[in-house]
N, C-alpha and C positions, 0 to 999 in steps of 0.2 A: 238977629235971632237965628238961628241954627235949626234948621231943618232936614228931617228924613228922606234923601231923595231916592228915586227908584232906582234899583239896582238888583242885580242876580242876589245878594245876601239874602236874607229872611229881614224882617221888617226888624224884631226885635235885635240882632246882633250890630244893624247899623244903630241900630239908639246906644247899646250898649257902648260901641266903638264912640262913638261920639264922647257919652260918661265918663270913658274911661280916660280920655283925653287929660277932662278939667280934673277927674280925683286924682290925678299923678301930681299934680299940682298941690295938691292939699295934703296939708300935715295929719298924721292919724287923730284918728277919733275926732274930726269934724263931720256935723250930722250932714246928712244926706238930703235933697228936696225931696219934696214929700210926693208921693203919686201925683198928686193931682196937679203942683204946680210941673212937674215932668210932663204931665199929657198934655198940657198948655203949649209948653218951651216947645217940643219937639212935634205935636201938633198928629197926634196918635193915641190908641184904646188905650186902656187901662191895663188890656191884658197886655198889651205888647212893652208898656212899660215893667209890670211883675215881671213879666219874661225875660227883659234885657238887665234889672236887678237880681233877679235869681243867677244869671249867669256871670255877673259880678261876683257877686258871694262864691259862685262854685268857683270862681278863679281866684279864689281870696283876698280880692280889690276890696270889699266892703264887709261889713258885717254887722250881726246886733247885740250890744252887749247884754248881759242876765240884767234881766227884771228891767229892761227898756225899750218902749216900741220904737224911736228912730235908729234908721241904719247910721251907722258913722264907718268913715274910710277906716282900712285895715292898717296894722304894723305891718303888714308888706308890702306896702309902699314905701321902699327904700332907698336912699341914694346910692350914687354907684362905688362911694368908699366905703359901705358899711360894713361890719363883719357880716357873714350870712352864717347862720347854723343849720347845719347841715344832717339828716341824718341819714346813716348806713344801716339799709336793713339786710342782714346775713343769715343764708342757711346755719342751721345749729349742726353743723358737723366740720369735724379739722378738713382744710383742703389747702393745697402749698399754694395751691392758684387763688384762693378767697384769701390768705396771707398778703401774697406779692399784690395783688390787685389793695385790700385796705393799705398796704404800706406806700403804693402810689399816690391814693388817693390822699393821704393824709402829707406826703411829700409836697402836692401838689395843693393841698389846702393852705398852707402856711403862702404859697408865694401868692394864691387869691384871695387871702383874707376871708377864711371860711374857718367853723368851728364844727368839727368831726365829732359824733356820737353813734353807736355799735347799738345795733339791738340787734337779737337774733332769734328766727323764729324757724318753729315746726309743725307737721302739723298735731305731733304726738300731745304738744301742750294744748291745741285748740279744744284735742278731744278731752283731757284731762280737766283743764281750767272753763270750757264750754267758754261763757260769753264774757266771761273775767279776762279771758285774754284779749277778746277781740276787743275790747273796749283799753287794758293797757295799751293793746296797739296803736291805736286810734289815739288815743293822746300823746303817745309816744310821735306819731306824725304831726297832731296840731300841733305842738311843741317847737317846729322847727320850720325854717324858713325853706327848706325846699328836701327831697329825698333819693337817695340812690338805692337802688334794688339791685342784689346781687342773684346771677339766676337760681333756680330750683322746680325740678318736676313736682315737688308738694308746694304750694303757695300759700295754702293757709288763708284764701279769702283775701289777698291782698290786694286783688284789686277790686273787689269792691269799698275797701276804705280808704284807699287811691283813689277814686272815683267820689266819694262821698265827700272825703275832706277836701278836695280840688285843690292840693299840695302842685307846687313844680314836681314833676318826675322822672329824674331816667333810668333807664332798664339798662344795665352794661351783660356784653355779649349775647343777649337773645334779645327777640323781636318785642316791642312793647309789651307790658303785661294787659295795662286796661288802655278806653280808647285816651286819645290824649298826651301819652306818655312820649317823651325822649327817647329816642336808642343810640347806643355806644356798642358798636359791634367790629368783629374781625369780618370781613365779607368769607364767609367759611366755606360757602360754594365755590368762591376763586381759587380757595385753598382744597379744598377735595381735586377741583380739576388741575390745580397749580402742579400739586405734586405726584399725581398721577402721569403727569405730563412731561415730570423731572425723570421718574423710573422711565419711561418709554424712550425718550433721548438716551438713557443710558443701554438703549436695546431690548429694555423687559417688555412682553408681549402679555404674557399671563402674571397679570398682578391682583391677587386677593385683595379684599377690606378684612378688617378686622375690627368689631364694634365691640367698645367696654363698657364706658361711662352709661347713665341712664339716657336715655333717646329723646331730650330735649332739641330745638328745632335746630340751632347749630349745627348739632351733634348731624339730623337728618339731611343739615342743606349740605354739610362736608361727603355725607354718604351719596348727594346730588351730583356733585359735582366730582366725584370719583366716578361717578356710572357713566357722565357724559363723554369724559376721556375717553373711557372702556370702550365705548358705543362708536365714537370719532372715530376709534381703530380698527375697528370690524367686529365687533365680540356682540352676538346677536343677543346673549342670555347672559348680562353682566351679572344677574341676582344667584348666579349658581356660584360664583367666585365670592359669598359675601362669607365669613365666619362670625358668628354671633357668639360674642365671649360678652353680652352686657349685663348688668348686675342691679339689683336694686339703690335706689338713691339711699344714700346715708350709711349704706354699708361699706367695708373694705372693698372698692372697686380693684383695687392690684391684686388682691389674694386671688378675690372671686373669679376676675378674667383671666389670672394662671390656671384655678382650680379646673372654669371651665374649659381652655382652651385645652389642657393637657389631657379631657380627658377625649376631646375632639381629636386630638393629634393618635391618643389610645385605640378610636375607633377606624382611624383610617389606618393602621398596621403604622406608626408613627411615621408616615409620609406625608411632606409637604409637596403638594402637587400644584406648584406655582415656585417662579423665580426672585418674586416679590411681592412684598405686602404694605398697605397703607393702613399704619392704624390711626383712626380718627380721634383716639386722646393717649395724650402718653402715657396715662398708667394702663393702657391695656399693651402700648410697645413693653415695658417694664415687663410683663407677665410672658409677652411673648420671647422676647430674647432670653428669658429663662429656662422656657418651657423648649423651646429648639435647643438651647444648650445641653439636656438632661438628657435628648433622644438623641443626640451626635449630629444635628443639623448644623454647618457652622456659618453665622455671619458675620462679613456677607460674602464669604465662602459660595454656599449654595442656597443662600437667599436675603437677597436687600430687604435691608428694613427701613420705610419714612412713617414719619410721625407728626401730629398735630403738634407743638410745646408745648399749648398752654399757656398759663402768665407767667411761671417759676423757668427757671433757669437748670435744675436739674438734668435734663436730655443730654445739657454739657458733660455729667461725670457716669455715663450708665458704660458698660464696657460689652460692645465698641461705644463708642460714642455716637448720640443718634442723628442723623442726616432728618432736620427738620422745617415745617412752613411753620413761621412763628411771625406774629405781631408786634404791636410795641404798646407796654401797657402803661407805658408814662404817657403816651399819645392820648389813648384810652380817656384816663386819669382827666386829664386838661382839659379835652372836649367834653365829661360830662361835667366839670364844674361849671366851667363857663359857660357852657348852655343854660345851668340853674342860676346865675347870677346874670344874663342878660335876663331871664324869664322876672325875675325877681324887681330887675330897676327896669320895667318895664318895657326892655325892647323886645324883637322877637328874633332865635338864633336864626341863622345863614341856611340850616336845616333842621329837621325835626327827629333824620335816622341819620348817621355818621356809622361810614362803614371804616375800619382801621384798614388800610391795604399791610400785604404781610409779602415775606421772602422767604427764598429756601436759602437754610444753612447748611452747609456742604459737610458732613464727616463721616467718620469712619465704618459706618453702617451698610453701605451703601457703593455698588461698583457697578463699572462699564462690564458688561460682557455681549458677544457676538453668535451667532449662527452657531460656531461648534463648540459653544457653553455646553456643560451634559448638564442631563436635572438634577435638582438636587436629590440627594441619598438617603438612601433608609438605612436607619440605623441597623445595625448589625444585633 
């Protein structure tokens, strides 16, 4: 007979761990023992069994169905050939990167026996639909055996219905949403410092940031680890070299970080006073090598440009072509399926945050220069 021995866990998570053992075991919808003979078996309160049931259910091992008091095991309890349906929750705005990223993912569903479904949300409809949406949402999650979150500075409440339905979860490219979750991420501090580190080897001493995109944590740990370089080389006061061209979420982030940057480049007598710059997403590189082109700045003439890539591949055709730290988002892709499909046949992954390691691609953006480089020029 199976007993709770004493251990650092809480009393209720060892019963649980036990439970959960024999219901992997059992086909769905077989009933559950009933409290009392639980407090027997395992030889503990009453509460500590509700406790270690409730957290069954919030992992979606058990459940009860309409108009029935006994709990019965869940449909996800699954073997490990089953198909798993999956769903993708995506911001409601065009993004090249929420493209490339769904087209991995769905690439990578066919080789794991997964079935892909797109919902997208914002928060414009929460406000319009009120509680209509949160509740499609909500079904929209129970619906499926496990979920991918695609990021966004508006969430819409999402994790709280993360959290309530106790779905598998992973978060690709930023830090978990609710507690609990999976993450699939670029480590984007490596890459702030990475390639900050690329322009310094190539002799740049004064290297601007440049922020587009909205200031999601990514976005901040890239601008982390660009200041760490900065600081590793002597630069006492990295936050006077930052240029803030970022724009609100959902909007034309290319336009906006031209509109803004040019008129930034307007206010300084259209002088760029730095040798290079790091833009931490590549539509604000896009804006930028625009905006120096209109004022006579030429790269990388008289200033390198590097770039975050993103999940798209466009950086390859911008002119010059842009010198970037890029990940790999068929990696991506792989580690968060497989994480919902070990979570789902009951194992537990290798990890719970997988950082993507990424590299600098060397082009055309981007030069050596030495001691008697002049600065770059004001346009005439």
């Amino acid at each position: 007979m199976p007993s709770v021995r004493r251990n650092a866990s809480p009393k209720h998570l060892r019963v649980a761990e036990l439970l959960e053992r024999d219901i992997r075991q059992l086909p769905p919808g077989t009933p559950v023992m009933p409290v009392t003979e639980l407090m027997e078996r395992f030889k503990v309160s009453q509460g500590t069994v509700v406790h270690a049931l409730r957290t069954l259910r919030t992992r979606g091992l058990i459940t009860r169905p309409a108009g029935k008091k006994r709990l019965v095991t869940s449909s996800r309890v699954r073997s490990r050939d089953a198909v798993l349906n999956v769903l993708v929750l995506c911001p409601n705005w065009s993004s090249p990167d929420y493209n490339t990223t769904n087209q991995a993912l769905l690439d990578e569903a066919r080789r794991q026996r997964c079935a892909l479904e797109s919902v997208h949300y914002g928060a414009e409809w929460g406000k319009e639909w009120g509680v209509h949406w949160r509740e499609i949402l909500t079904r929209a999650v129970q619906a499926h055996d496990g979920v991918v979150v695609l990021p966004s500075s508006i969430q819409s409440g999402l994790e709280e219905i993360l959290h309530e339905t106790g779905k598998p979860s992973v978060m690709l490219w930023e830090p978990q949403l609710a507690a609990g979750m999976m993450c699939v991420a670029d480590d984007d501090r490596a890459a702030g410092w990475m390639a900050t580190r690329h322009l310094q080897n190539l002799g740049h001493t004064r290297i601007a940031a440049f922020l587009s995109e909205p200031q999601l944590q990514g976005m901040k740990s890239r601008l982390d680890g660009w200041e760490q370089a900065i600081r590793e080389a002597g630069e006492a006061d990295p936050r006077r070299l930052v240029i803030d061209g970022s724009v609100e979420p959902g909007s034309d982030s290319i336009v906006g970080s031209y509109e803004k940057f040019r008129r930034w480049l307007f206010q300084n007598n259209n002088k760029f006073d730095a040798t290079a710059v790091f833009c931490l997403h590549w539509t604000g590189a896009l804006a930028v090598l625009r905006a120096l082109e209109e004022v006579g700045i030429e790269v990388p003439g008289d200033v390198s440009v590097i770039a975050h890539a993103g999940q798209n591949r466009f950086t390859e055709f911008t002119k010059p072509a842009l010198t970037v730290v890029q990940g790999n988002v068929e990696q991506a892709a792989r580690q968060a399926l497989a994480m919902l499909k070990a979570v789902c046949v009951g194992d537990k992954p290798a990890e719970k945050t997988v950082l993507i390691p990424q590299a600098i691609v060397e082009r055309a953006s981007t030069r050596r220069i030495d001691a008697r480089t002049t600065r770059p020029r004001r346009s005439s």
